[in-house]
Backbone as CSV, one residue per row, in Angstrom:
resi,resn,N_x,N_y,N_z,CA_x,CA_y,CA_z,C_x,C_y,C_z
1,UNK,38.439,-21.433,24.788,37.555,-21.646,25.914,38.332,-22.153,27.127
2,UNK,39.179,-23.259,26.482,39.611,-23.895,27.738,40.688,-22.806,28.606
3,UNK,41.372,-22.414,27.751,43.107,-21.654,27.874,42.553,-20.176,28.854
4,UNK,41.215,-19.708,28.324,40.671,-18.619,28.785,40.243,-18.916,29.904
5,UNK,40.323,-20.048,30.711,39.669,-20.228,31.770,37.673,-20.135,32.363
6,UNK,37.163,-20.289,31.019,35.873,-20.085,30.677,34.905,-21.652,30.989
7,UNK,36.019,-22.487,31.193,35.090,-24.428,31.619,35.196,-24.637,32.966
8,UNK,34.569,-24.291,34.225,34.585,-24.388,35.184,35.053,-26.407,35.646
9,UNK,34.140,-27.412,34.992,34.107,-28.513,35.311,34.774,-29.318,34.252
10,UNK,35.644,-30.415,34.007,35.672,-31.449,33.238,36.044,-32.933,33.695
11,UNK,35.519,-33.691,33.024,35.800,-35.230,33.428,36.082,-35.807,32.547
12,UNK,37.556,-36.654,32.868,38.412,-37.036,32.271,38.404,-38.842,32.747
13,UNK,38.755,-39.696,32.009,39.139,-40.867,32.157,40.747,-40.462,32.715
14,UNK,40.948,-42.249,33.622,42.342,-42.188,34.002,43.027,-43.582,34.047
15,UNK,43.901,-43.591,33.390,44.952,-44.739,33.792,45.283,-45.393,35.081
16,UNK,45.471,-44.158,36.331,46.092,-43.972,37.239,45.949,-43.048,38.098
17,UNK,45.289,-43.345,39.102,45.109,-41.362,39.971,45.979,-41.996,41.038
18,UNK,46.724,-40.967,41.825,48.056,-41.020,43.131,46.981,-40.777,44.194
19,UNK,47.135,-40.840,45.201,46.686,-40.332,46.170,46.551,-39.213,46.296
20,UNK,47.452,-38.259,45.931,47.507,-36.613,46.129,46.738,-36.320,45.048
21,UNK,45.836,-36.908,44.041,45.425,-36.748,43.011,45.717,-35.622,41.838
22,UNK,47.042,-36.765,41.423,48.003,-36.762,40.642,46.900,-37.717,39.454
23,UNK,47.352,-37.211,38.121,46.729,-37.918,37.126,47.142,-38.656,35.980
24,UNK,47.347,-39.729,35.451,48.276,-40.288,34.541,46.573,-40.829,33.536
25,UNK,46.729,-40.169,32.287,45.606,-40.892,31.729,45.826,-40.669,30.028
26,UNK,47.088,-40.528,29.662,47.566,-40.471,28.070,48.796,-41.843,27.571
27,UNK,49.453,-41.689,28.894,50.431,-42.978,28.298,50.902,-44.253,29.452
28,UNK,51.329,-45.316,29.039,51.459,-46.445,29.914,53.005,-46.060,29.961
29,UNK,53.756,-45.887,29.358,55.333,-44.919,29.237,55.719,-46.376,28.851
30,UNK,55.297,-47.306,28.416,55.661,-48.686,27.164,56.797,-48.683,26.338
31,UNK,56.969,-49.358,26.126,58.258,-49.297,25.029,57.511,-49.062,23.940
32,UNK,56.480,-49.636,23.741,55.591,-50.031,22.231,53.959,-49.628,22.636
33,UNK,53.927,-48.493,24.110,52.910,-47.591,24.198,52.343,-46.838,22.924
34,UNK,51.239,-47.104,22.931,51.113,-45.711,21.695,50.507,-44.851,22.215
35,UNK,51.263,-43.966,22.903,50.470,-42.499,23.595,48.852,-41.654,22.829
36,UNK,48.121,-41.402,23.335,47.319,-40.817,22.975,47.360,-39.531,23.555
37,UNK,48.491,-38.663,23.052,48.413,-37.179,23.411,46.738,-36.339,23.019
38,UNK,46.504,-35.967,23.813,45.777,-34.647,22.950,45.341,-33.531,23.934
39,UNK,43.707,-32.848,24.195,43.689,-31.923,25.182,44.109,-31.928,26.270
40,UNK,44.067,-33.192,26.829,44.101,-33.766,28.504,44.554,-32.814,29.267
41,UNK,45.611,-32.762,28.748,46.619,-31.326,29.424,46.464,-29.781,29.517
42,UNK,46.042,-29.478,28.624,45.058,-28.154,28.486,44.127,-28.437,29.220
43,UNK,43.467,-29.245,29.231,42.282,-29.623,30.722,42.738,-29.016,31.874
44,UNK,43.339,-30.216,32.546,43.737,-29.852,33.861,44.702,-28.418,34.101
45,UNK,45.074,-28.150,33.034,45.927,-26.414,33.351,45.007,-25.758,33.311
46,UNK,43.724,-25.816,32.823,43.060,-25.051,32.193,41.448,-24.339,33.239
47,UNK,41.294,-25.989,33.544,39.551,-25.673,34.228,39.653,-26.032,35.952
48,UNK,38.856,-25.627,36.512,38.617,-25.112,37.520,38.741,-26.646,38.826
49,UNK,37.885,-27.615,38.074,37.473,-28.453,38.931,37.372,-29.910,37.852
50,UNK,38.106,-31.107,38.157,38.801,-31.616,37.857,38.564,-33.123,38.321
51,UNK,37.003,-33.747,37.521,36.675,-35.388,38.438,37.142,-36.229,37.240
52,UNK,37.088,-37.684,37.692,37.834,-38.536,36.822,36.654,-39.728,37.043
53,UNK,36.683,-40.537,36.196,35.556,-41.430,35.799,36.322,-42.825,34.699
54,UNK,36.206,-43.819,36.024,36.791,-44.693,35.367,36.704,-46.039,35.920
55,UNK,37.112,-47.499,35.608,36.944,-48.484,36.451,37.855,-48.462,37.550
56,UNK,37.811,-48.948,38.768,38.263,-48.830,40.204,39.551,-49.628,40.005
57,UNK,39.620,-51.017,39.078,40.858,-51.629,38.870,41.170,-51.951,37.025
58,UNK,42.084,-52.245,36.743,42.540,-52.782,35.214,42.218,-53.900,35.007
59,UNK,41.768,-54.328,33.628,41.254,-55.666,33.276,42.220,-56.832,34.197
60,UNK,43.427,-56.390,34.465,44.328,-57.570,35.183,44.054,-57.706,36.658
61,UNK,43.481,-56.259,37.100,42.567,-56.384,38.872,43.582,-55.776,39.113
62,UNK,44.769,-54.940,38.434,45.411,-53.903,39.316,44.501,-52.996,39.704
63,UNK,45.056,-52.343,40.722,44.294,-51.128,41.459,44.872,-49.941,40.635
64,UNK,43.920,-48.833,39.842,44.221,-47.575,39.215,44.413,-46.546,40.104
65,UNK,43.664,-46.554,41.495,44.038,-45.833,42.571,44.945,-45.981,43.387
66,UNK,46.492,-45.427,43.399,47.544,-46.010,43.662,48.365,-44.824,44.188
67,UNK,49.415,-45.162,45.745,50.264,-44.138,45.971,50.530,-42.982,45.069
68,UNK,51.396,-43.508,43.999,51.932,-42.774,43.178,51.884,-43.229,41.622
69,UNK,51.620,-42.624,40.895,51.138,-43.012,39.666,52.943,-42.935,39.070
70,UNK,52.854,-44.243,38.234,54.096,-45.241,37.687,53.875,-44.417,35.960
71,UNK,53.067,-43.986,35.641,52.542,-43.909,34.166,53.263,-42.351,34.102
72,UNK,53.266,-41.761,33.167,53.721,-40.047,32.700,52.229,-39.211,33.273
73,UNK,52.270,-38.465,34.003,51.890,-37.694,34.855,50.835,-36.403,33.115
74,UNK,49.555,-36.607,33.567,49.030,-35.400,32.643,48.610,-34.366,32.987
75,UNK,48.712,-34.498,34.899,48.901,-33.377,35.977,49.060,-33.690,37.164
76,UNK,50.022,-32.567,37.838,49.702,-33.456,39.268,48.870,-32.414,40.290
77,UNK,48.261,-33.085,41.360,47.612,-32.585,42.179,45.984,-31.874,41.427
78,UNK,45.503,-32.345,40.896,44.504,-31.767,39.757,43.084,-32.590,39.789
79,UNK,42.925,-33.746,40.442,42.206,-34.193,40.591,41.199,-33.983,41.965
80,UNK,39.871,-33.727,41.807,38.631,-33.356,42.779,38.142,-34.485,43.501
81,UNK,37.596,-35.123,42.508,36.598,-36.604,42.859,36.772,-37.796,41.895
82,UNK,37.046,-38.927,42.184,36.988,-39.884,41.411,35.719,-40.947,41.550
83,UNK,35.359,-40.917,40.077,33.822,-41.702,40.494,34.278,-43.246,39.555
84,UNK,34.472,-44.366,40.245,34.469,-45.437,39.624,33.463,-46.433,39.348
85,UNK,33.934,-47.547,39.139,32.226,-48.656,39.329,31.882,-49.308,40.853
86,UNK,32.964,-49.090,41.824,33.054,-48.932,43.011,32.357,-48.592,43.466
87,UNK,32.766,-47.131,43.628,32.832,-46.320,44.830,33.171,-44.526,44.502
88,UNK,32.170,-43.836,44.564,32.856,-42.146,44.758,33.865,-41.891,46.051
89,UNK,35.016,-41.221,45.163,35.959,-40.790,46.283,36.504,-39.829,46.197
90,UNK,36.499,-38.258,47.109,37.176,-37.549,46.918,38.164,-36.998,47.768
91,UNK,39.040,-36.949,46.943,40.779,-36.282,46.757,40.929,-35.129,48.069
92,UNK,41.518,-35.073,49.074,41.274,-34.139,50.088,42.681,-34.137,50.474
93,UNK,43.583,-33.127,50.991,44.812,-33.131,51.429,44.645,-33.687,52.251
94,UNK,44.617,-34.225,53.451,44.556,-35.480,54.491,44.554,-36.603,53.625
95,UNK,44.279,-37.188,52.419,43.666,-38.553,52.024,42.413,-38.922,50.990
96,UNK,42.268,-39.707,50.902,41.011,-40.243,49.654,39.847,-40.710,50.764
97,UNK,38.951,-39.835,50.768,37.763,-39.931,51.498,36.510,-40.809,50.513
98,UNK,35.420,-41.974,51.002,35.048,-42.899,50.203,33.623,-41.980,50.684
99,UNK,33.062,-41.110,49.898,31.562,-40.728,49.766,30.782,-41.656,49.501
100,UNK,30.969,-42.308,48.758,29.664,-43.509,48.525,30.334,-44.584,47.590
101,UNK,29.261,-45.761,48.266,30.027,-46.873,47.658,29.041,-47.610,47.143
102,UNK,29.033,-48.133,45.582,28.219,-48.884,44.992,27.559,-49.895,45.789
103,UNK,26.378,-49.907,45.184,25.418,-51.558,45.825,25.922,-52.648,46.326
104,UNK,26.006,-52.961,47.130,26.900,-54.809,47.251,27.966,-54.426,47.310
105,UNK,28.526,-53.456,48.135,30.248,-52.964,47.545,30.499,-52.373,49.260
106,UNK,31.445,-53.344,49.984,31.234,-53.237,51.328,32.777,-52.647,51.639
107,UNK,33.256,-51.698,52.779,34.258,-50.956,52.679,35.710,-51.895,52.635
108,UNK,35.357,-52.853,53.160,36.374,-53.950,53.206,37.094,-54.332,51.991
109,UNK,35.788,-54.313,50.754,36.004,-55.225,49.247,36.431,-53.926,48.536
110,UNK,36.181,-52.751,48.983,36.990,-51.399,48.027,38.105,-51.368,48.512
111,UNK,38.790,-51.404,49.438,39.732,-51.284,50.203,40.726,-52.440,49.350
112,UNK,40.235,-53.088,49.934,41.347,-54.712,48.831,41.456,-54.222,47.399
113,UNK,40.507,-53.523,46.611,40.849,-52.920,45.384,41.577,-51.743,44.990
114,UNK,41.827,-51.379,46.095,42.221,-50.424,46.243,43.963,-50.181,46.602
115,UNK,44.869,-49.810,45.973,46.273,-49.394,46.218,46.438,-48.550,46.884
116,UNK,45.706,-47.519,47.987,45.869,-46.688,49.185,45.032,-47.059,49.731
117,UNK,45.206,-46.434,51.149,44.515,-46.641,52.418,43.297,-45.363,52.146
118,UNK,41.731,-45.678,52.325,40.797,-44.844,52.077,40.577,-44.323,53.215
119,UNK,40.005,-43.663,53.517,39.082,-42.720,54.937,37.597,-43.109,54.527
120,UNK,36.852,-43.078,55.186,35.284,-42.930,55.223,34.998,-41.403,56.302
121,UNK,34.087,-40.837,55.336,33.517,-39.946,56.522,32.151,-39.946,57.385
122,UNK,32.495,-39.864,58.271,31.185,-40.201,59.155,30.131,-40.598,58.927
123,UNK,29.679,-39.494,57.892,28.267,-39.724,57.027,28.288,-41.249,56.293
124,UNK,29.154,-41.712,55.825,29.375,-42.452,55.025,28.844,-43.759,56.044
125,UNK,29.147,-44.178,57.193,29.063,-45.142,57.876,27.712,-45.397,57.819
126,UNK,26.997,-44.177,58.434,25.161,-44.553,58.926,24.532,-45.111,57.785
């Protein structure tokens, strides 16, 4: 299904999305990581359109949305939209545009959680 190009959509958890939405979501590259290989990769080679669903920072309050992802790469440039507990944001060659931002979640307080510089689009302001 996947290889045939027959799954138009999938959503994947992530470790790490880059700005260019680049995706790291199988290994921490640890000394004493225990990788969790499996489809991930056939995913993103595979299907069409490519969102990620995950918390906005790591239990430690790092930011997962980050320049460049530090972790082993499970694709790059492959990512559409990232929907966190944040904030929806999608992946656009110019930048990470902030579509909508959770309840009580003001552009200032995503921004500080955040390891890149976001865009808002117009709509987004009113």
């Amino acid at each position: 299904m996947i290889r045939g190009g027959h799954i138009d959509v999938c959503v994947l958890g992530a470790m790490q999305v880059s700005k260019d939405g680049d995706l790291a979501n199988w290994s921490t590259g640890g000394k004493n990581a225990i990788p969790a290989v499996g489809g991930a990769m056939d995913l993103v080679a595979g299907v069409k359109r490519i969102f990620v669903i995950t918390q906005h920072t790591t239990k430690q309050g790092d930011p997962k949305i980050i320049e460049e992802c530090t972790y082993p790469l499970t694709g790059k440039r492959v990512i559409e939209r990232i929907y966190t507990n944040l904030a929806i944001i999608d992946v656009k060659k110019d930048g990470l545009y902030v579509r909508e931002m959770g309840p009580n979640v003001d552009f200032e307080t995503l921004q500080k959680q955040t390891g890149v510089k976001l865009k808002l689009y117009k709509e987004t302001l009113a």
